[in-house]
Every structure is written in structure tokens, then in C-alpha cells.
N, C-alpha and C positions, 0 to 999 in steps of 0.2 A: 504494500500500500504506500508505501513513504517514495517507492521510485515515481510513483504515478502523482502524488502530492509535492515532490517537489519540482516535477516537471511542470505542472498546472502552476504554481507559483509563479515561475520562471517566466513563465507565457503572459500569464495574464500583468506581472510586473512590465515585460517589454512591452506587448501592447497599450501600456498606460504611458508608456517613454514615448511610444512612435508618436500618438495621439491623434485625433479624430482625422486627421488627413490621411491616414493609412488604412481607414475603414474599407473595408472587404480588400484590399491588396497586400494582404501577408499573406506568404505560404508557410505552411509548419509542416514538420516530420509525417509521410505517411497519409499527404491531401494532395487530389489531383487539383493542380492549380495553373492557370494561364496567365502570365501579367500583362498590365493593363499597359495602355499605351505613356503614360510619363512616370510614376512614379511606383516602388513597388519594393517590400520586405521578407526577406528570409530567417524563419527564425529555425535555428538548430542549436537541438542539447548535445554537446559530446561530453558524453558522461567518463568519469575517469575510476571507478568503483569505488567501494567502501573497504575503510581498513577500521579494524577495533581500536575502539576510543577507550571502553572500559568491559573489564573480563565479567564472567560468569552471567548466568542466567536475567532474564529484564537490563545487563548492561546494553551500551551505546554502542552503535556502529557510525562512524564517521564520513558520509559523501562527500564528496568533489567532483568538480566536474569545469567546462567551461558553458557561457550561452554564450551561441555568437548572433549578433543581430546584422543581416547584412543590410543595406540600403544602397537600391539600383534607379538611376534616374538615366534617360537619354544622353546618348554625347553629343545631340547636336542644340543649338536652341539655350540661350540666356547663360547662365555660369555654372557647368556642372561641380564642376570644384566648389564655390561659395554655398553652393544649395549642399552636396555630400555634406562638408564641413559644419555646416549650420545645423543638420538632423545627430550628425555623430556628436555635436557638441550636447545637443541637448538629451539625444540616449543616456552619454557618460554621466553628465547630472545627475540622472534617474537613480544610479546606479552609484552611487557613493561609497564606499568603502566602509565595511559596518554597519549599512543598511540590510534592514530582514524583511521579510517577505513571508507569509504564510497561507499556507490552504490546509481546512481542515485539520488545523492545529500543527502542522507537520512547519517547523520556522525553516529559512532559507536565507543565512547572512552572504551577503557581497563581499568579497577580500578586493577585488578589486577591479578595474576596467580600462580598458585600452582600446587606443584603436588606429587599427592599419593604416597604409599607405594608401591613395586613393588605385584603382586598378581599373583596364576593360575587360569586362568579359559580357561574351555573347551581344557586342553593336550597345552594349549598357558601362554605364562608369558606377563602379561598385564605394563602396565602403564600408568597411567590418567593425562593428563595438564587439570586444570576445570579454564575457563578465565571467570573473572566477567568484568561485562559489564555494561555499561547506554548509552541510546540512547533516545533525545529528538523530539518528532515529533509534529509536529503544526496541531490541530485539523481544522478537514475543517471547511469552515462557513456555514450556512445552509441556 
């Protein structure tokens, strides 16, 4: 339950960073998605697994992992650079360092946030926010 709660954090945290201009133009992991003609988001978990936080029965397990938020606008048309720059600035915000996030009780601190060098891919100018993350979940008892 806590991989599927901390993914849902993650998501609905970055969707509140992109904010209402990005409404119906995110793709997420596992959605058949077609983007739209000027602007458009990628949101992926690379999850990096759980290592024991604390021993024995009801202890913790510790996740990590990266969210990367990509954001893809045309290269042709106004300043693709100023407009990347302006959305990854405002992702990073979102995304503060020691910021938590939770669903369904399951917390999701930020360690930190970065972001890439502007890139093309596929006739689009990209740009990456990649958020490091740790998330402690309580092992069932058995």
C-alpha cells in the first residue's frame, strides 16, 4: 500500500506545481497519452527501493526514489528557453527541501530538487525538475 500512496503523493504534489495551465496535458506512468499542440508534462517515478530504517516486527522501511517532472513546449514560436525556465522555476518552489506531502496518511519528504539543462527531443525543447524523495512506511506484523 505505501508504494501506491507514495506514488499518489508525488503526483498529485507535481500536479499542484505545474498548475491549472497543465490541465488535461500531463502524461503519467502507464496512460495512453497524445500531446497537445504547445504545451505538455511528463510525470515519472523512478523508484530506487526500500532499505530498513528500523529492525524487527511493525519497524520502518525506508523509500527513495527520484520524481522527475519533464516540461515540453515547441521550438518554434516566442522564447522557448524563458517559458522552460519560468515553469522549472516555479516546479523547484513547489518542491523545497523538507517539504512533505501525504496520501492517506502515508508522509513523502522532498530532500531535494534540480533541474536539467534545457534539451530537444522529438521537434519539442524539454526541461527536467528530478525531486529526491524519502518516504518511511511501517512494515505490517504478520
Amino acid at each position: 500500500m505505501s508504494e501506491a500512496s507514495i506514488d499518489r503523493a508525488l503526483e498529485v504534489a507535481a500536479v499542484a506545481a505545474l498548475g491549472p495551465t497543465f490541465e488535461g496535458r500531463i502524461a503519467t506512468e502507464a496512460q495512453i497519452f497524445s500531446p497537445p499542440y504547445d504545451r505538455w508534462a511528463q510525470l515519472t517515478h523512478l523508484r530506487a527501493g526500500a532499505d530498513i530504517a528500523t529492525l524487527g516486527v511493525g519497524g520502518q522501511d525506508e523509500h527513495v526514489g527520484v520524481y522527475q517532472i519533464d516540461v515540453s513546449v515547441p521550438e518554434v514560436g516566442g522564447n522557448p528557453r524563458a517559458v522552460l525556465l519560468g515553469h522549472a522555476d516555479r516546479i523547484r518552489a513547489h518542491f523545497i527541501a523538507g517539504r512533505r506531502f501525504t496520501h492517506e496518511g502515508q508522509g513523502v519528504r522532498v530532500r531535494s530538487a534540480s533541474v536539467s539543462q534545457i534539451r530537444r527531443v522529438d521537434g519539442w525543447q524539454r526541461v527536467s525538475v528530478s525531486v529526491s524523495y524519502s518516504a518511511l512506511s511501517t512494515r505490517p506484523e504478520v
